[in-house]
N, C-alpha and C positions, 0 to 999 in steps of 0.2 A: 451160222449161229454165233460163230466166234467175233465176226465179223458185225456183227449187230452189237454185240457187247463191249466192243470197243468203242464201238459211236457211241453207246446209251452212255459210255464211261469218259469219251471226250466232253460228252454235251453239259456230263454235268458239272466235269470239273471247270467248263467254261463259266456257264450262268454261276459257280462257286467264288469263279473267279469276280465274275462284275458284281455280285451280290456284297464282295468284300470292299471291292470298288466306292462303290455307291456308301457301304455304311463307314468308309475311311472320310469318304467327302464331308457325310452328313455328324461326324464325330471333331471335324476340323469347323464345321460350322459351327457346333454348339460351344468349342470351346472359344470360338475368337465370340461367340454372344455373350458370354461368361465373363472376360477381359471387360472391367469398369472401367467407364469414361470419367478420367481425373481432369477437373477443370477447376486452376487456382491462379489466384494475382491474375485474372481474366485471362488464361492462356491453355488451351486445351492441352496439359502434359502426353497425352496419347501421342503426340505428333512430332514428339522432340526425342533427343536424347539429352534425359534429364541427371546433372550432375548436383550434389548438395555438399555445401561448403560451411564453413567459418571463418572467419577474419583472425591472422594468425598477426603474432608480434612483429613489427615491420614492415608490415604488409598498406599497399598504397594503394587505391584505385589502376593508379598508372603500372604497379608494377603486375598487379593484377591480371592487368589486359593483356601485358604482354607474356603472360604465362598460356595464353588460348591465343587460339587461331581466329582471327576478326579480321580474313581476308586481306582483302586492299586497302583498309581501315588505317593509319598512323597515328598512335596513339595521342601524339600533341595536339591533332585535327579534332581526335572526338574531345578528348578537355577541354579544348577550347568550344566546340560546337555546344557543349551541351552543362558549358560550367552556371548559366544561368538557371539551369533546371534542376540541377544534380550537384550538393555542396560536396565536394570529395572528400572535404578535409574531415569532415562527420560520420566517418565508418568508423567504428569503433571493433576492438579486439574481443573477440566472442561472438560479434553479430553474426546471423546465420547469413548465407549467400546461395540463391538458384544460378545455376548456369543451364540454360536451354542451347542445346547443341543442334546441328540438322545431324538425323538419322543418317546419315549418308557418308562417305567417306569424302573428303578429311576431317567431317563433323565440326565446319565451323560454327563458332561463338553468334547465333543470334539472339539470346537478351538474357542480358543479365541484371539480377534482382536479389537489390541489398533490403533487409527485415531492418530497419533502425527499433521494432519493438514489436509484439503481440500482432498487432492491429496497422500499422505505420509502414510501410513500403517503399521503395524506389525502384524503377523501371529505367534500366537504357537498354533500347532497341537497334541493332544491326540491322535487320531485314530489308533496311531501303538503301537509296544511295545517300540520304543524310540521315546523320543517326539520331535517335529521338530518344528524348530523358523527360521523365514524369514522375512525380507524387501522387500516390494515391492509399485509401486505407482497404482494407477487407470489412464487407457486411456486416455491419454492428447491428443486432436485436437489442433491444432494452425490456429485460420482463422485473416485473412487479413479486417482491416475495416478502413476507412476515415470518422470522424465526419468534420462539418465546418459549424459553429455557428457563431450567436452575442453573447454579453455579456450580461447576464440576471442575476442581480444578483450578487454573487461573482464567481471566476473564479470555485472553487470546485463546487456549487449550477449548473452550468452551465454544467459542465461534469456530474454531477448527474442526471439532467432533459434526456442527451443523454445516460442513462443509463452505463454509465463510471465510475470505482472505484475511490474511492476519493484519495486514493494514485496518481493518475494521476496528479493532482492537484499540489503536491508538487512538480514533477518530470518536471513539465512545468515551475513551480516557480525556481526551481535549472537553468536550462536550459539558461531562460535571465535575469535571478537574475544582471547579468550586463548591461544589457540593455535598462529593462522594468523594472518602477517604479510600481509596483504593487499595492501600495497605492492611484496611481493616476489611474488605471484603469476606463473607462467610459462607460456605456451603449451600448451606437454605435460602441465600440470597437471590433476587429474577430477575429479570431482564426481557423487554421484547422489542424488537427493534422491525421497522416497517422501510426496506431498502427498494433499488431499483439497478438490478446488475447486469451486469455486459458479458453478450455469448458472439462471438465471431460464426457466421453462417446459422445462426440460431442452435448452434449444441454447444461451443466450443467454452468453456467460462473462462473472461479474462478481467474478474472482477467485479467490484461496485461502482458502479456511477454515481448515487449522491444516498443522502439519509433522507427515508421522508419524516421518520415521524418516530420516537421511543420514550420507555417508559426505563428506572434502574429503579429496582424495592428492594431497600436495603433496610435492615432493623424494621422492620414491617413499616417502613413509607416508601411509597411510592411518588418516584420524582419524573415528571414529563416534562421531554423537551421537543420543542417542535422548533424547525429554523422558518424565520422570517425579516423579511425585511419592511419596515416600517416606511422608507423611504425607496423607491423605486432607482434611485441613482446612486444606492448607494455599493459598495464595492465587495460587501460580502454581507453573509447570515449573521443573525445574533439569535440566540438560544431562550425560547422564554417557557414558562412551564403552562400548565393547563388553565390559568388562573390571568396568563398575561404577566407574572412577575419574571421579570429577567435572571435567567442562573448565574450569572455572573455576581460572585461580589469581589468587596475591595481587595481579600487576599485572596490565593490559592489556598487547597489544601495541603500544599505539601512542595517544596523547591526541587522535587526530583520529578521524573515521571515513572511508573512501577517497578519499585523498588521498595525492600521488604524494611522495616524500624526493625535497628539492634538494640536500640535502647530507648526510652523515656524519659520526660521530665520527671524528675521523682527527689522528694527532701532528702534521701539517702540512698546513694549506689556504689556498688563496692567498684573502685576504680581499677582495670586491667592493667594502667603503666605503674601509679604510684602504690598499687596494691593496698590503698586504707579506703573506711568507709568516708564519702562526702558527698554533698549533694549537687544532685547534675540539673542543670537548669536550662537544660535543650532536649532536644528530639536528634535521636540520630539515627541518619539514615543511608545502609550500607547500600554501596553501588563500587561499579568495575571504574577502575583509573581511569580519567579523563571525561567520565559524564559531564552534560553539561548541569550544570546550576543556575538556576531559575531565580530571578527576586520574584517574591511571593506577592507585592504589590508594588504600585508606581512609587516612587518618591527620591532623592536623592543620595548622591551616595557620600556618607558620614563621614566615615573612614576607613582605608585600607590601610596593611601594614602585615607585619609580623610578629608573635609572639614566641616565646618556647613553649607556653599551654596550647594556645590555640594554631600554630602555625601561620598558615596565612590565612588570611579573612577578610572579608568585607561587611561591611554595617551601614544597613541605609534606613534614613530617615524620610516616613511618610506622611505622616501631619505631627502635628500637636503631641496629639496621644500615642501613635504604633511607631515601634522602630524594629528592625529584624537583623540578624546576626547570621553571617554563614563560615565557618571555621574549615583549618584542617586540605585547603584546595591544595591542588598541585599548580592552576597556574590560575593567576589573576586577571581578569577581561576589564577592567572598569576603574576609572582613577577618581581620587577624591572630589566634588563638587560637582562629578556628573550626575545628568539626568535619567532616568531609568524608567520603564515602562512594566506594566505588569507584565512578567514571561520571559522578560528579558535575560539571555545567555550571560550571567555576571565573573562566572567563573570555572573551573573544571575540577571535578571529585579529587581527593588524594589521599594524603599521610601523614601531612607535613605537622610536626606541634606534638603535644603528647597523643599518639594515635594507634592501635595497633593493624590496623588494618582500613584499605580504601570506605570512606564515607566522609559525610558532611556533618556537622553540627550545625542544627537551627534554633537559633535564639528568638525570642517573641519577648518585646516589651511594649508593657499597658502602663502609662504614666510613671516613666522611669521605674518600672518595677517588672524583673523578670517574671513571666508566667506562663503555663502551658498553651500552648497554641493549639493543643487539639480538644481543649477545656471550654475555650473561648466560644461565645455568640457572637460573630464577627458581623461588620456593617453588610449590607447588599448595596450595590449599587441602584442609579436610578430607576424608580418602577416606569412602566409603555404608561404613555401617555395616554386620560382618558379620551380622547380624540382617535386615535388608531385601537382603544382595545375594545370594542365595538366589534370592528371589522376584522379584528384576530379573533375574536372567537368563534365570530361565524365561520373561518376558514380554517377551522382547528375542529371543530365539531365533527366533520364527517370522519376527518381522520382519527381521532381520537377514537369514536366508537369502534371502526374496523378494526385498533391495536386492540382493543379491550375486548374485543367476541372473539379474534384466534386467541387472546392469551388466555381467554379464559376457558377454550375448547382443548388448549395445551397443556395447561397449566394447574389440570384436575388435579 
């Protein structure tokens, strides 16, 4: 009897034993199913031993290589193999760096993979007996989206809450920089803007790719810009509204870009340096040292110089009638009898003059006679030709309609 119970007590700690067996195996299977297959910069990472880098101060291609193991490889051999493919001297400090190792010991260097940006790659491969260097990008999506907002804040803070690059921001300021006084922007003011943005592998966002199509309603008008080119050769967008009138006119509004008015033209202002009442007969507009300064239209340049009021300054003459003033720079870009374009970098923000803090003074004169510039019904440049606005408007119409149903589903 004893003797049976010892078997019945082997038996079962055996089948205890495979039973443990069996569910160790079937526990080491679901975890290696578990383990995700990573595959980037076309290289299944499962299969390496994957090292991740930056490009540190000093640091060379060449000196690089010789920090890893690349075998029988001689560093002068792959430079020179693969300098037609791979510019070395283009790694910059901070760029990320893959190093793909073999699994194995001594874990040599088979490829390594410099990011020059988001999207933008480089490949050189060890794996063969000649070593091989390539450019290529990772999967670019391009999806289609419509934000149409109020103003919350400032115009970038507001694309940033709709999860928007801040680069957007500037590209909308470029856009009605003649239209829209962006210093006066207001809370209540809208915006809807019809983009086309870029996801790496279809989730990753690295951005916008272009503008299709926007509206800014500011003081209750709404001003549309759509880019078009009238001319098939020609070399970039020009901006017209819904009507076909071009947004561009002769001046900017404004020789900074977003930056706030300390002051106004106005008959009487109490002066900060000389401490008496007098009247100021510019716009000032504070900005950080070294901003650049813009001429507000094309025309030439009048005069530079120095004053103890105004500092230094530049004055340029654009017809007949308009001349513009910029005071107070730290440094001067532009000598007298030059030529100058509208947008043109003429100088950099400062102090210089009676000043008490970084900005510009901008002068505006209408037939030798100082006056407000933000008072003014300035010219518009040339209207589209009636020959091309025919066929803008038919290519403006569909888009138009779709900004206008999401903004107005947003915009309740």
């Amino acid at each position: 009897m004893k003797l049976h119970k010892v078997l019945l007590l082997g038996v079962s700690l055996l089948l205890f034993s495979c039973e443990r067996k069996v569910d160790q195996v079937e526990i080491e299977k679901d975890e290696q199913k578990k383990i995700p297959i990573v595959i980037e910069f076309g290289f299944t990472l499962n299969d390496f031993q994957v090292v991740q880098d930056t490009i540190k101060s000093g640091d060379t291609f060449g000196k690089l290589l010789e920090s890893y193991n690349i075998g029988n490889f001689k560093v002068h051999e792959v430079t020179e193999q693969i300098k037609d493919s791979f510019n070395m001297r283009d790694i910059r400090v901070g760029k990320p760096i893959t190093l793909l190792k073999a699994k194995e010991a001594p874990h040599q260097l088979q490829v390594f993979i410099y990011q020059k940006d988001n999207i933008h790659y480089s490949v050189v491969d060890f794996r063969d007996t000649i070593v091989k260097a390539y450019n290529k990008q990772k999967p670019i999506t391009i999806k289609k989206r419509t934000i149409a907002t109020a103003i919350t804040g400032s115009l970038s803070e507001t694309l940033n809450k709709n999860g928007v690059e801040a680069g957007v921001a500037n590209n909308l300021a470029k856009i009605y920089e003649y239209s829209i006084d962006f210093f006066k922007i207001q809370k209540d003011d809208k915006f809807a803007v019809t983009m086309y943005e870029k996801f790496i592998n279809d989730t990753v966002y690295v951005g916008v790719d272009r503008l299709e199509s926007s509206f800014f309603e500011h003081k209750g008008k709404r001003i549309y810009a759509f880019p078009y080119k009238i001319d098939s050769l020609a070399k970039r967008f020009e901006y017209y509204d819904e009507e076909g009138k071009g947004l561009k006119t002769m001046f900017l509004k404004a020789p900074l870009d977003y930056f706030r008015i300390s002051s106004r033209f106005s008959p009487k202002r109490f002066h900060p340096v000389q401490m008496t009442w007098k009247a100021h007969k510019g716009t000032d507009y504070a900005a950080p040292h070294g901003t650049p300064i813009k001429t507000t239209a094309s025309g030439v340049v009048e005069r530079t110089g120095y004053t103890a009021g105004n500092g230094n300054f530049v004055k340029v003459k654009h017809n007949g009638t308009y001349s513009t003033q910029y005071l107070h720079m730290s440094k001067i870009l532009v000598r007298q009898g030059q030529s100058v374009t509208q947008g043109q970098t003429i100088g950099l923000v400062g102090s210089t003059g009676l000043a008490t803090g970084p900005h510009v003074c901008y002068r505006f004169w209408k037939n030798g006679e100082q006056v407000d510039p933000l008072g003014q019904k300035l010219p518009n440049t040339e209207p589209m030709n009636a020959k091309h606005k025919a066929k803008y408007l038919e290519y403006i119409a569909p888009l138009k309609k779709e900004l206008d149903s999401i903004a107005q589903q947003k915009l309740k």
